[in-house]
BAZAKE-27624 format. One record per residue: residue in three letters; chain; x, y, z of N, C-alpha, C in turn. Coordinates in nm, 3 decimals. Atoms other than C-alpha are relative to their C-alpha. Layout:
<rs>
+-------+-------+---------+---------+---------+---------+---------+---------+---------+---------+---------+
! kolti ! lumza !     nxx !     nyy !     nzz !    caxx !    cayy !    cazz !     cxx !     cyy !     czz !
+-------+-------+---------+---------+---------+---------+---------+---------+---------+---------+---------+
!   ALA !     A !       X !       Y !       Z !       X !       Y !       Z !       X !       Y !       Z !
...
+-------+-------+---------+---------+---------+---------+---------+---------+---------+---------+---------+
</rs>
This chain:
<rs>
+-------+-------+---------+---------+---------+---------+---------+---------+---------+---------+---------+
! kolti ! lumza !     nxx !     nyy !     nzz !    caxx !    cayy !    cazz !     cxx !     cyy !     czz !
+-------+-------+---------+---------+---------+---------+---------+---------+---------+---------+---------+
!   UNK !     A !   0.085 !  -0.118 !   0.000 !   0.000 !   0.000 !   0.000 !   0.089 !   0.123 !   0.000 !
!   UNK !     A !  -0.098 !  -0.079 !  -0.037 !   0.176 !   0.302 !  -0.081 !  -0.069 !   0.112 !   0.073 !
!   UNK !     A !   0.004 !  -0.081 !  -0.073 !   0.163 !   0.593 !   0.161 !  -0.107 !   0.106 !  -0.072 !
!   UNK !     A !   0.107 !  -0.116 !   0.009 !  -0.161 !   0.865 !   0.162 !   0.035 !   0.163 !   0.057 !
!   UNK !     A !  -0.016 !  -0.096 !  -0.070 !  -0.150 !   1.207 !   0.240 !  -0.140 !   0.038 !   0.086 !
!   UNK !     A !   0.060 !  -0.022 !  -0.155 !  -0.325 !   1.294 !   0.580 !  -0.026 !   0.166 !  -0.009 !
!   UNK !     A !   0.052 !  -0.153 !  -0.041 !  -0.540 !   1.626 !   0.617 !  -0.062 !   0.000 !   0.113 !
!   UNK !     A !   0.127 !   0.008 !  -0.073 !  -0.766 !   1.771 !   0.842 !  -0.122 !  -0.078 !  -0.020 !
!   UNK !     A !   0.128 !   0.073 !   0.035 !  -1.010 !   1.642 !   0.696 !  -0.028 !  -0.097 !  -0.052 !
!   UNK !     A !   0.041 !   0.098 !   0.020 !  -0.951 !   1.323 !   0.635 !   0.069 !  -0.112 !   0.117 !
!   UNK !     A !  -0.077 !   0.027 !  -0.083 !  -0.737 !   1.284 !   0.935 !  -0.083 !  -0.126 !   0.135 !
!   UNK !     A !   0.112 !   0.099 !  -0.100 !  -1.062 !   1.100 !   1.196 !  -0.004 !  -0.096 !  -0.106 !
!   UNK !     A !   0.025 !   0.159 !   0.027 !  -1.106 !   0.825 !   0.935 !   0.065 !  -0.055 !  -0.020 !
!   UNK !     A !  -0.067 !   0.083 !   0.044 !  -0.816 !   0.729 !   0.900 !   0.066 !  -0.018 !   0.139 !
!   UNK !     A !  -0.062 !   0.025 !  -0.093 !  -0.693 !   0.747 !   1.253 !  -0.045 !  -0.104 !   0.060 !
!   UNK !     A !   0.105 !   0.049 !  -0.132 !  -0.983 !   0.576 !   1.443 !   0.007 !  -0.141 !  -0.068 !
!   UNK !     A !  -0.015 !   0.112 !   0.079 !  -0.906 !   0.214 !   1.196 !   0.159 !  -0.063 !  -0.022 !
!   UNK !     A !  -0.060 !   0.070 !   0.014 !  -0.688 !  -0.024 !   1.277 !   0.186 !   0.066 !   0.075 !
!   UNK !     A !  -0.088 !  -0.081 !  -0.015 !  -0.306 !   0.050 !   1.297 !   0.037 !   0.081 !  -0.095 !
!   UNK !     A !  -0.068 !  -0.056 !   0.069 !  -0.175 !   0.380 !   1.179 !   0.148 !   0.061 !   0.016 !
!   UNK !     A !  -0.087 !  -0.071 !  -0.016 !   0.141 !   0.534 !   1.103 !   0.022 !   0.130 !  -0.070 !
!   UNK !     A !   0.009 !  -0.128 !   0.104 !   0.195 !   0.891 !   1.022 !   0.154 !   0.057 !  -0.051 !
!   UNK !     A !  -0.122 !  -0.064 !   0.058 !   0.515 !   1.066 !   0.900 !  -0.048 !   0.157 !   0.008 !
!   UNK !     A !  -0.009 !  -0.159 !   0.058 !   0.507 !   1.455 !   0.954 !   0.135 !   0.034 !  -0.038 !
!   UNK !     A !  -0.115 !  -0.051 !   0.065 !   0.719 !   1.602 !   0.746 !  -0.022 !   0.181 !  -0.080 !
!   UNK !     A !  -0.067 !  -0.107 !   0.115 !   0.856 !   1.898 !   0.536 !   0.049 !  -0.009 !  -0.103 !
!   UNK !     A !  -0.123 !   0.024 !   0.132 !   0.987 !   1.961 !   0.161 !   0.107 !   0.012 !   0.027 !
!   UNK !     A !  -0.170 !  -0.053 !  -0.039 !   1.237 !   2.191 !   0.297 !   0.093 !  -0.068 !   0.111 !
!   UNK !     A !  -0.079 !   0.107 !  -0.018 !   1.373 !   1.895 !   0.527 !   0.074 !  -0.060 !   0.012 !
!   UNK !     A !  -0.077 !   0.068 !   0.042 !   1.626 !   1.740 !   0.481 !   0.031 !  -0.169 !   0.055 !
!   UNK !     A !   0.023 !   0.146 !  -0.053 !   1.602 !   1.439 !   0.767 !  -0.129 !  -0.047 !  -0.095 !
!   UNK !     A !   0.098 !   0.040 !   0.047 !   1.269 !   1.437 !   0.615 !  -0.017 !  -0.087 !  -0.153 !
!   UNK !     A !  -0.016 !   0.082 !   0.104 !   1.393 !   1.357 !   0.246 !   0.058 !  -0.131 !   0.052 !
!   UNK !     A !  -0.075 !   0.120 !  -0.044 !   1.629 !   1.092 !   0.415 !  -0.093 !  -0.116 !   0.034 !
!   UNK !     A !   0.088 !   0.112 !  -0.064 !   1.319 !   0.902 !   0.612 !  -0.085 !  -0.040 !  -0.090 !
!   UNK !     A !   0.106 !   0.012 !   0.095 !   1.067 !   0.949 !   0.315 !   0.011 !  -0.158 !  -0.067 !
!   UNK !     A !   0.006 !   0.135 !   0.022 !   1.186 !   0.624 !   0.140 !  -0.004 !  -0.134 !   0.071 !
!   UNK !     A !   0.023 !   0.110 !  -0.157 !   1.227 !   0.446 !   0.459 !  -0.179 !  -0.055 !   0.015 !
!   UNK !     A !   0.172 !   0.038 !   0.015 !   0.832 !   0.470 !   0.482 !  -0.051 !  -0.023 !  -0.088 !
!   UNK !     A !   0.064 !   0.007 !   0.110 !   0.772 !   0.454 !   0.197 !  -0.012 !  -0.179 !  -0.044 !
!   UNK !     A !  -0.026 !   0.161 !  -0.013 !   0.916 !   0.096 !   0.186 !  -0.052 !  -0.091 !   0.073 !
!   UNK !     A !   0.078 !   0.027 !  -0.057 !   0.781 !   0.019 !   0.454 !  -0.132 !  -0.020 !   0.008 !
!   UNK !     A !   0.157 !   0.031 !  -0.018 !   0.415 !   0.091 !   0.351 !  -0.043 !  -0.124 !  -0.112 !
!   UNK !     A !   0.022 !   0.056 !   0.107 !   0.505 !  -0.107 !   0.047 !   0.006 !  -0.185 !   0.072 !
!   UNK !     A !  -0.064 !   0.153 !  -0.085 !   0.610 !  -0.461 !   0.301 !  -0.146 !  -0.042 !   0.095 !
!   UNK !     A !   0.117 !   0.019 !  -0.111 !   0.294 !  -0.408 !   0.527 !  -0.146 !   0.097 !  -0.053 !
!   UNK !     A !   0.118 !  -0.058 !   0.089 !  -0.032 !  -0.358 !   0.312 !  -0.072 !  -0.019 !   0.148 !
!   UNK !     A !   0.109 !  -0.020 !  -0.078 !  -0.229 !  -0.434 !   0.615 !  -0.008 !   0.156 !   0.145 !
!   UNK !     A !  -0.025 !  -0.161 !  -0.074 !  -0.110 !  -0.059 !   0.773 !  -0.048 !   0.094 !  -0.036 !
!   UNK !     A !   0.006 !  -0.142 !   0.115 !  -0.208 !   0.284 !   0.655 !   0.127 !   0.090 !   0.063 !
!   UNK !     A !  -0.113 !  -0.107 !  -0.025 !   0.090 !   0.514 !   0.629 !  -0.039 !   0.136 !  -0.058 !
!   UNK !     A !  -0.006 !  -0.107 !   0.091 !   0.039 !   0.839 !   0.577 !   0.067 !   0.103 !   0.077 !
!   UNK !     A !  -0.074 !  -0.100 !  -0.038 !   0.206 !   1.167 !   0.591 !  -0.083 !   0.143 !  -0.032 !
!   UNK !     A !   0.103 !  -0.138 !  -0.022 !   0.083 !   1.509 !   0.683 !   0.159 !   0.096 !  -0.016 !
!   UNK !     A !  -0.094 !  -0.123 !   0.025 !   0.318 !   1.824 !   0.534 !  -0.014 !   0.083 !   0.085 !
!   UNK !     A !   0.036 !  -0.090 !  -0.128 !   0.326 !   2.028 !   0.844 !   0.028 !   0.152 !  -0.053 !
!   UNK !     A !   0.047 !  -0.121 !   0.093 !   0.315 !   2.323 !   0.616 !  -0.127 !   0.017 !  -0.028 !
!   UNK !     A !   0.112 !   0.011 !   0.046 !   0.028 !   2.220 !   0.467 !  -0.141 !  -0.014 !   0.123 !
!   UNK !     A !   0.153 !   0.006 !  -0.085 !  -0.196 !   2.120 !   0.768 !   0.090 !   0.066 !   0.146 !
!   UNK !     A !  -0.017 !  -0.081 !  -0.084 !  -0.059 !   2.363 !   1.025 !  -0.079 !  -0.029 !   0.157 !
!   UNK !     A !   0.124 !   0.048 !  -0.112 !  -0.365 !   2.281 !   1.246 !   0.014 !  -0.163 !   0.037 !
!   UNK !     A !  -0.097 !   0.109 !  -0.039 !  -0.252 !   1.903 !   1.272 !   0.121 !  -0.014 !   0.082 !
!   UNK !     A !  -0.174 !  -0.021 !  -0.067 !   0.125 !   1.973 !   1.371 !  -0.027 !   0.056 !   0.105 !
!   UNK !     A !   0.026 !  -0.112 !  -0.169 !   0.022 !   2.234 !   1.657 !  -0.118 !  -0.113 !   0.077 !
!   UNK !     A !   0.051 !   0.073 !  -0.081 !  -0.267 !   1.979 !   1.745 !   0.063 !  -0.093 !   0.122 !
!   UNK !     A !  -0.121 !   0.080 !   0.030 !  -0.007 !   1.714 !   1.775 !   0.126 !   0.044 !   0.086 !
!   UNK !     A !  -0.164 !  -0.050 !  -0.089 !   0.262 !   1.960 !   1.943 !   0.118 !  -0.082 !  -0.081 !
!   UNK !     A !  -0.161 !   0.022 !   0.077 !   0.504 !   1.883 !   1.645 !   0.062 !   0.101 !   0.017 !
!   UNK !     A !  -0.095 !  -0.112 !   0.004 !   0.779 !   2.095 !   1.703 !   0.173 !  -0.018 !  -0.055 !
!   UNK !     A !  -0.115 !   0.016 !   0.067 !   1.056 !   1.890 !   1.497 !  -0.050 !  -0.087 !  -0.123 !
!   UNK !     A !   0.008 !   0.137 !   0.127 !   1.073 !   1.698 !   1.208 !   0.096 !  -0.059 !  -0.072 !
!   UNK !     A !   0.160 !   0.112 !   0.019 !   1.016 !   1.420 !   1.074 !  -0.033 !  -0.044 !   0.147 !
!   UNK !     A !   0.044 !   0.052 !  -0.138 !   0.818 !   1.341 !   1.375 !  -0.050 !  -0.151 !  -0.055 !
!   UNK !     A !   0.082 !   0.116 !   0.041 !   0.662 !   0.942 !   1.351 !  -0.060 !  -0.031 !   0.118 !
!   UNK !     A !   0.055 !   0.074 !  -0.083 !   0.365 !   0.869 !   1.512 !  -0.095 !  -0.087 !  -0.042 !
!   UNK !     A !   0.096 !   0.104 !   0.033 !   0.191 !   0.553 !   1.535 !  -0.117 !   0.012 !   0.089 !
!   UNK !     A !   0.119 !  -0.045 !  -0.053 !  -0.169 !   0.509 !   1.609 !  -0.062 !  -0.151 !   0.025 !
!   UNK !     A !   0.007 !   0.161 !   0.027 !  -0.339 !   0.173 !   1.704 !  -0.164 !   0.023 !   0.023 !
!   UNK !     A !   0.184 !   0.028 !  -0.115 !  -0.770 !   0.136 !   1.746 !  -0.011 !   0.178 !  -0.003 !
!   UNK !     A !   0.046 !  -0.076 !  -0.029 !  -0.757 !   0.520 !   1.748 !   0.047 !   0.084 !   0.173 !
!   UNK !     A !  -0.051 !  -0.048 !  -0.131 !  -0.512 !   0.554 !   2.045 !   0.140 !   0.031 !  -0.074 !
!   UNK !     A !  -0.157 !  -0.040 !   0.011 !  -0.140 !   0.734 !   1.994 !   0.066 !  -0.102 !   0.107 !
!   UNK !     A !  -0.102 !   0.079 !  -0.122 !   0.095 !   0.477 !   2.116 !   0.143 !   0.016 !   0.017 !
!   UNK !     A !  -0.171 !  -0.004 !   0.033 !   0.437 !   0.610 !   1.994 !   0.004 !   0.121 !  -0.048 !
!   UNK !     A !  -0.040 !  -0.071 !   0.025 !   0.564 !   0.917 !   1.910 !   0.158 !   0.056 !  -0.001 !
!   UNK !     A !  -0.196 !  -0.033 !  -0.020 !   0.940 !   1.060 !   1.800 !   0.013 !   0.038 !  -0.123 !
!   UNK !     A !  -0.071 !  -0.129 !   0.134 !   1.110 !   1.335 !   1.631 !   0.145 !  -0.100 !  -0.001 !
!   UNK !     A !  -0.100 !   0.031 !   0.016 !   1.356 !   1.216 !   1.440 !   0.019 !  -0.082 !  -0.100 !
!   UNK !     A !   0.008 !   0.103 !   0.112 !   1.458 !   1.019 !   1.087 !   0.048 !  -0.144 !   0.102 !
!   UNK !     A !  -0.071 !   0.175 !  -0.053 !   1.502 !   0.596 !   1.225 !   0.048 !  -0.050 !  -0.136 !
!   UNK !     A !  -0.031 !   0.075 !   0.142 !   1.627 !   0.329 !   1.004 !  -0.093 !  -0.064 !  -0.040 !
!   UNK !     A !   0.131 !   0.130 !   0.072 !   1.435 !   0.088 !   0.804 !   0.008 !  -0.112 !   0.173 !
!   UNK !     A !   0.049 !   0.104 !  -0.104 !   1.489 !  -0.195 !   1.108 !  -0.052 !   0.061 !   0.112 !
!   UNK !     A !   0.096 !  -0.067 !  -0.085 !   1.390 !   0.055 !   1.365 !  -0.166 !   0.015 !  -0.029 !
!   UNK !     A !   0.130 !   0.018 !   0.030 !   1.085 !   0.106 !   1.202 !  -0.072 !  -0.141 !   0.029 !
!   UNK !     A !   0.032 !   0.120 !  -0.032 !   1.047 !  -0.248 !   1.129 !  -0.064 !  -0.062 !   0.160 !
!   UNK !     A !   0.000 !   0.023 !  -0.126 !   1.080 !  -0.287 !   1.504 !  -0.106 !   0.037 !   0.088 !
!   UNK !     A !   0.085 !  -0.137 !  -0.056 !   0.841 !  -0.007 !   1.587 !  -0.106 !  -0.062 !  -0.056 !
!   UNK !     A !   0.119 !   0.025 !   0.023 !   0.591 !  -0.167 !   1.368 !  -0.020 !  -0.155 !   0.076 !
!   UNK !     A !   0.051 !   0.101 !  -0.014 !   0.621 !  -0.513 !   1.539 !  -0.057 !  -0.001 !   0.138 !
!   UNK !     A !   0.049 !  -0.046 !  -0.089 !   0.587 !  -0.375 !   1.886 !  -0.134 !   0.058 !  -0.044 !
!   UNK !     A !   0.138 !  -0.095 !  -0.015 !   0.268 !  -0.164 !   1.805 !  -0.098 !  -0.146 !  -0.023 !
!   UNK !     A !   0.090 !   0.117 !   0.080 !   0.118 !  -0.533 !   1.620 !  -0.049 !  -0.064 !   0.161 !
!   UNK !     A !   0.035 !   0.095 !  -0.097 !   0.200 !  -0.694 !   1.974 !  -0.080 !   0.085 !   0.137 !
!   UNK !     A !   0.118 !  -0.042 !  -0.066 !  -0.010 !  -0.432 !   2.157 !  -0.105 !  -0.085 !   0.065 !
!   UNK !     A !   0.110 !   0.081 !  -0.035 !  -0.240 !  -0.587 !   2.415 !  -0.121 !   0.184 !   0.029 !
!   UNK !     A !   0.066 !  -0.144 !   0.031 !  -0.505 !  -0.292 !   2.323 !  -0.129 !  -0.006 !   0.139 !
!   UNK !     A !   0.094 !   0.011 !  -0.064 !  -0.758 !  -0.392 !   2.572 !   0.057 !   0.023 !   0.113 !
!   UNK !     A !  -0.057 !   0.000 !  -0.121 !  -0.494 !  -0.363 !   2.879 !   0.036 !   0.188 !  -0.080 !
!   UNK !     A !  -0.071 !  -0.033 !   0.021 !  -0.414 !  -0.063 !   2.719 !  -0.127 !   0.116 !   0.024 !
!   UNK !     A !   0.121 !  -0.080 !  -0.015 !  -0.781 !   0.137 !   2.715 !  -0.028 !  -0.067 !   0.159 !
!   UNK !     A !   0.033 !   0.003 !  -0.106 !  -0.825 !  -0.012 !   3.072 !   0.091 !   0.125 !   0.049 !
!   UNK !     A !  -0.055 !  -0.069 !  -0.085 !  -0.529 !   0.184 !   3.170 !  -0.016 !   0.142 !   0.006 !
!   UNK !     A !   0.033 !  -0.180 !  -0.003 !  -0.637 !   0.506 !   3.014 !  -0.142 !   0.036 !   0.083 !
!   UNK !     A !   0.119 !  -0.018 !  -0.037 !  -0.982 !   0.486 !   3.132 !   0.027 !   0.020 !   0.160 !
!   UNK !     A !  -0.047 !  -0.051 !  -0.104 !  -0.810 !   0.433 !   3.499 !   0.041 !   0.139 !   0.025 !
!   UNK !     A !  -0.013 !  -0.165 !   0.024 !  -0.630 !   0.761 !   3.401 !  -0.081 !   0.127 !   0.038 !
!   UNK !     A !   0.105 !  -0.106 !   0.035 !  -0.890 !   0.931 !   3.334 !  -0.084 !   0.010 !   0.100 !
!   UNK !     A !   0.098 !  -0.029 !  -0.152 !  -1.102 !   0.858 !   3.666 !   0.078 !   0.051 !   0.087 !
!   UNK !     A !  -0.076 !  -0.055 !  -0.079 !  -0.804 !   0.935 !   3.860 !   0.016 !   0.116 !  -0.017 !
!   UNK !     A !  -0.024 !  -0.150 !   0.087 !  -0.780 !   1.271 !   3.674 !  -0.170 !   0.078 !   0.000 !
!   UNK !     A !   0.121 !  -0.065 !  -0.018 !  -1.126 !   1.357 !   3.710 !  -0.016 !   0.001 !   0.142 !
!   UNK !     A !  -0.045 !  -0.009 !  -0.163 !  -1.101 !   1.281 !   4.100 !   0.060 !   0.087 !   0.026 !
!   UNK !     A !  -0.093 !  -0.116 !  -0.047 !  -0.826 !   1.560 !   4.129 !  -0.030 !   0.122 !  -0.022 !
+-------+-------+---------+---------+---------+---------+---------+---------+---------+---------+---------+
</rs>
């Protein structure tokens, strides 16, 4: 599957399905040209992912959502939860790595713990 580009507005349907990974990036860049084929390869090895990338030029309102403040930032998304985040170009096996951890996600221990969170945080 090769890599989509990610807007506002198409950014909820593609988050809230399955696992995602995003790529923010820049033209002007330069880690960013470096990582681009990295993912790119990557989306091409693992059709059952969506990769996409959001130009933090382009969707301004994303990146500040987000609190990008470097790039390439990569964050993965699993069910509609952020489970990873990091500024910074990786290699292809990092990635690799990054995507096999997110697969072995136990997602159900994982919304208990936010939901704990979240009562404890409303308590205070």
């Amino acid at each position: 599957m090769a890599t989509i580009e990610v807007t506002e507005k198409n950014f909820n349907d593609i988050a809230d399905k399955g696992i995602v990974l995003l790529d923010f990036w820049a033209t002007w860049c330069p880690p960013c040209k470096k990582f681009g084929p990295i993912f790119e390869t990557a989306s091409d090895k693992h059709e059952d992912i969506t990769f996409g990338k959001i130009d933090t030029d382009a969707e301004q309102a994303l990146a500040q959502g987000f609190d990008i403040t470097s790039i390439p930032t990569l964050m993965a998304i699993r069910d509609g939860i952020v489970v990873f985040a990091q500024a910074g170009a990786i290699p292809s096996p990092a990635l690799e790595d990054l995507i096999r951890q997110v697969r072995a996600l136990d997602m159900d221990a994982i919304r208990a713990e936010l939901s704990e969170e979240l009562k404890n945080a409303e308590q205070s």
